[in-house]
Every structure is written in structure tokens, then in C-alpha cells.
C-alpha positions as CSV (number, residue, x, y, z in Angstrom):
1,X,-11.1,-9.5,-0.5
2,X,-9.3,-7.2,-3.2
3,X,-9.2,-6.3,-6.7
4,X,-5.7,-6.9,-8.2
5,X,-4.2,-7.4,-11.6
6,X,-1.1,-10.2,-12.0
7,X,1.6,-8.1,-13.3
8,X,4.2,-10.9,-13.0
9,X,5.4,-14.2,-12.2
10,X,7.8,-15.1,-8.9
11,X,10.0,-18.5,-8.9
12,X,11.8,-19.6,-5.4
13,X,13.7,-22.9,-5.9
14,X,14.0,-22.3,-1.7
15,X,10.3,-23.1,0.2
16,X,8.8,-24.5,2.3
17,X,7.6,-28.0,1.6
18,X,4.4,-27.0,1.6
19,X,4.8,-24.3,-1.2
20,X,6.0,-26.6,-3.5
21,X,3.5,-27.1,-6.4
22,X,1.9,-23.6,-5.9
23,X,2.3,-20.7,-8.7
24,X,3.2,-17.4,-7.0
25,X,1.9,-14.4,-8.7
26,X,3.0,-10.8,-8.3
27,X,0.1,-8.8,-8.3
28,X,-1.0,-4.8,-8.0
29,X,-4.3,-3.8,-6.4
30,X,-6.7,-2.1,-8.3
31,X,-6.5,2.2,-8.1
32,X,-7.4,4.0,-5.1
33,X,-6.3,1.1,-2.9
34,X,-3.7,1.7,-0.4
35,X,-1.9,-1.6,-0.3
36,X,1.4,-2.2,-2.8
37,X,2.2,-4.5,-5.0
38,X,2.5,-8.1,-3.1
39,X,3.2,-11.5,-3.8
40,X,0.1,-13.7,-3.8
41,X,-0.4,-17.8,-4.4
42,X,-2.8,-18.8,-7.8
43,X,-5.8,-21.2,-6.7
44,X,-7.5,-20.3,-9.9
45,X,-5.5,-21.0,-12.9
46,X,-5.1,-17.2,-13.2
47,X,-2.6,-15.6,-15.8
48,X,-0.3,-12.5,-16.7
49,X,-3.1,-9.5,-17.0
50,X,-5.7,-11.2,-15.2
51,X,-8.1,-8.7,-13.3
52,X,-8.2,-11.0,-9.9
53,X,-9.9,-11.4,-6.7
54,X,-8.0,-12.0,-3.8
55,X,-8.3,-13.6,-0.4
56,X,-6.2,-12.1,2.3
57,X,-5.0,-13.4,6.0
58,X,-5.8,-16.6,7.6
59,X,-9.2,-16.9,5.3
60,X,-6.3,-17.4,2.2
61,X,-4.8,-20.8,4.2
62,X,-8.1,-22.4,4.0
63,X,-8.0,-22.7,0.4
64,X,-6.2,-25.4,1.1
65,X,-6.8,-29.1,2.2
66,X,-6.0,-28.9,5.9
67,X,-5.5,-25.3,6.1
68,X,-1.3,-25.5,7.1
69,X,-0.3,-23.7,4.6
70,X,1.8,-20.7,5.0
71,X,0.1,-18.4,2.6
72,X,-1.2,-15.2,4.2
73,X,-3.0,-14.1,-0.3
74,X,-4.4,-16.6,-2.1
75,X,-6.4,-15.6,-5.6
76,X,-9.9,-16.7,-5.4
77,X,-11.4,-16.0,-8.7
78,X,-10.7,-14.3,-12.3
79,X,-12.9,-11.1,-12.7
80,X,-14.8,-11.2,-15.8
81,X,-16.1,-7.4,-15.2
82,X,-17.3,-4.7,-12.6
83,X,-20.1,-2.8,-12.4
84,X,-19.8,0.2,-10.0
85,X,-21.8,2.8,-9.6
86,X,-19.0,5.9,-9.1
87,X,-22.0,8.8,-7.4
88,X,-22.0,6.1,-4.6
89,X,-18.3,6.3,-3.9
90,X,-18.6,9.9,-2.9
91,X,-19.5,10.3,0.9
């Protein structure tokens, strides 16, 4: 899982049938990541500036009743805060 922040919203009128209900979020990962900005499906009612954790790879599809779905990110939960300790980030 990540740490990402919804910095938009995406809209395709053309999906598969599967997609359709599902909010698409874009979303940045959190500093010193090395993934880009990527498009990610909202399974917890998530928003526009939301800090958010997300599920990546074929974990994301079982979000889902029956697990069919062609999602490959799927966010998981609404961070509230983090706590790191930064002298244990050095190696």
C-alpha cells in the first residue's frame, strides 16, 4: 500500500461495464516515492485533498464483490495522520 493525496477527479463516459458506478480519482504519492501521479478507483468515499491509502495490483480487485473487476488501485482508507519517526528512515 501507498500514501497518496487526490489531486483530482477523472470522468470516462467509455468503460467497461464493470467500471460504471465507480469514482476515479487522480492521485500523487506522497514525497520520496518513486511512482507518478496515477489514476486510482474511490472505495472509501474519499475527496479532493484527501491524504489516502491505497491498494495496488490484484489485492485492489478484491475490493470488490467477486473480484472481476479491472482495477489494478483501489483507495482503501482516508488517512487521519502519520506518525514517523524520520532518525529511522536513515540506513
Amino acid at each position: 500500500m501507498i500514501i497518496a493525496k487526490v489531486v483530482g477527479n477523472l470522468w470516462a463516459t467509455k468503460k467497461d461495464d464493470k467500471l460504471n458506478g465507480l469514482k476515479f480519482f487522480v492521485v500523487r504519492p506522497a514525497k520520496g516515492s518513486k511512482s507518478e501521479t496515477f489514476v486510482t478507483v474511490d472505495g472509501a468515499g474519499a475527496g479532493i485533498g484527501d491524504d489516502v491509502l491505497v491498494s495496488q495490483g490484484s489485492s485492489a480487485r478484491t475490493v470488490f464483490a467477486g473480484g472481476d473487476v479491472p482495477v489494478d488501485a483501489v483507495i482503501v482508507g482516508i488517512i487521519d495522520s502519520v506518525e514517523v519517526d524520520e532518525s529511522l528512515l536513515e540506513y
